[in-house]
C-alpha positions as CSV (number, residue, x, y, z in Angstrom):
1,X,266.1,4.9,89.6
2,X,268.1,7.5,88.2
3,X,265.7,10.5,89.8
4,X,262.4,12.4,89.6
5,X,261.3,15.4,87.2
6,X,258.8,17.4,88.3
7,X,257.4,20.2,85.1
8,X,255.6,22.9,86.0
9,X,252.1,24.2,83.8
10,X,253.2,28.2,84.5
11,X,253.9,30.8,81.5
12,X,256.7,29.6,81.6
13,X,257.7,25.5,82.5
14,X,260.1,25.0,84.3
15,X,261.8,21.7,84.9
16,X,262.5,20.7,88.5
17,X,265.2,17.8,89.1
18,X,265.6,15.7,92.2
19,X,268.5,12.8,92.8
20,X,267.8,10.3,94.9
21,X,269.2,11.2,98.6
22,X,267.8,14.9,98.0
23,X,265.3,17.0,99.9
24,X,264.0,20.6,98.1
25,X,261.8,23.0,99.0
26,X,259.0,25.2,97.1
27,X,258.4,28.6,97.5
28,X,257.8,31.8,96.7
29,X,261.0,33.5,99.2
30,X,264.5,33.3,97.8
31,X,265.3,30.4,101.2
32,X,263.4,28.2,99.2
33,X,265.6,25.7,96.7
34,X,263.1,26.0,93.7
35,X,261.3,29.9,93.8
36,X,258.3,30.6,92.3
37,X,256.8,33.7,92.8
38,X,253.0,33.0,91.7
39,X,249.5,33.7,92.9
40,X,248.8,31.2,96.4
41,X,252.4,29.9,96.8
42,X,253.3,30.1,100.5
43,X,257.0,31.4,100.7
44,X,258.3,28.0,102.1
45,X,255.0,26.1,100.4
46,X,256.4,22.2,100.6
47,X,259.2,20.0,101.0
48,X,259.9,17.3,98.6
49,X,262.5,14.1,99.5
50,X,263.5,11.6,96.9
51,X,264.2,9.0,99.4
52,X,267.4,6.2,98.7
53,X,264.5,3.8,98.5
54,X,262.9,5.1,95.1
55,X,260.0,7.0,96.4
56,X,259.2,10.8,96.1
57,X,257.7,11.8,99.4
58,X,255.9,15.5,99.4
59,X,255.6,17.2,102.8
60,X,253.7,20.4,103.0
61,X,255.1,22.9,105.3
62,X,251.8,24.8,106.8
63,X,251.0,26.6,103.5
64,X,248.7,28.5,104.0
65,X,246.9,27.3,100.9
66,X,247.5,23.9,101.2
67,X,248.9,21.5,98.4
68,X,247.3,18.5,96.6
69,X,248.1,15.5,95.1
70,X,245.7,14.6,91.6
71,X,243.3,17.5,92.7
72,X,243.0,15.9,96.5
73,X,244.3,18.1,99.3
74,X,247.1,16.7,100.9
75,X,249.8,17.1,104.0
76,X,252.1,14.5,103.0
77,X,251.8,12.3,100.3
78,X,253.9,9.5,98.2
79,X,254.1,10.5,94.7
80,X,254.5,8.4,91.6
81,X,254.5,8.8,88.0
82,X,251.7,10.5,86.5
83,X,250.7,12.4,89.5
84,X,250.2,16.0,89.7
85,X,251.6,18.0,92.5
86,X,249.4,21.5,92.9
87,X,251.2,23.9,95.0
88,X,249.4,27.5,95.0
89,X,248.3,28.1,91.5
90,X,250.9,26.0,89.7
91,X,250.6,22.3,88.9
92,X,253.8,19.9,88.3
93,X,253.4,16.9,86.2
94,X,255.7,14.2,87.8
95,X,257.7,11.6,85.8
96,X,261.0,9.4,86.6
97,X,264.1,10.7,84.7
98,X,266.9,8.4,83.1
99,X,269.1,11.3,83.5
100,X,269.0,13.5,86.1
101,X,272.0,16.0,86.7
């Protein structure tokens, strides 16, 4: 698998890229790898890892407004395909890329 693409449903999608072997963060302070400064977005929110294996593994990181996985609260979670991560007020539609940078 050539990586993960995460696209966010803000004012203003934005696309967020993971090789395999990476970890990122989400948050709203400038330590965190992808920043987004919107309504409920902790300032380190969650981690995600796309694991050598294939799998993109979400980790939240004691948000204090949590993070879901399809709508369902959640403190660590496998994502696939088709999911949709919610952190804070913004949702990310997650798809596999062919190309990631």
């Amino acid at each position: 698998m050539a990586g993960w693409i995460l696209q966010s449903n803000d004012d203003t999608p934005r696309l967020l890229r993971l090789t395999p072997g990476t970890s990122r963060t989400i948050g709203r302070a400038a330590q965190a790898d992808f920043v987004f400064d919107a309504p409920l977005v902790s300032r380190l929110h969650c981690r995600l890892t796309a694991d050598v294996s294939g799998q993109l593994v979400m980790e939240d990181l004691g948000s204090t407004n949590g993070t879901t996985v399809n709508g369902i609260a959640a403190a660590r979670g496998v994502l696939r395909a088709g999911d949709t991560l919610g952190v804070g007020r913004v949702e990310f539609s997650v798809s596999t890329g062919t190309q990631v940078p």
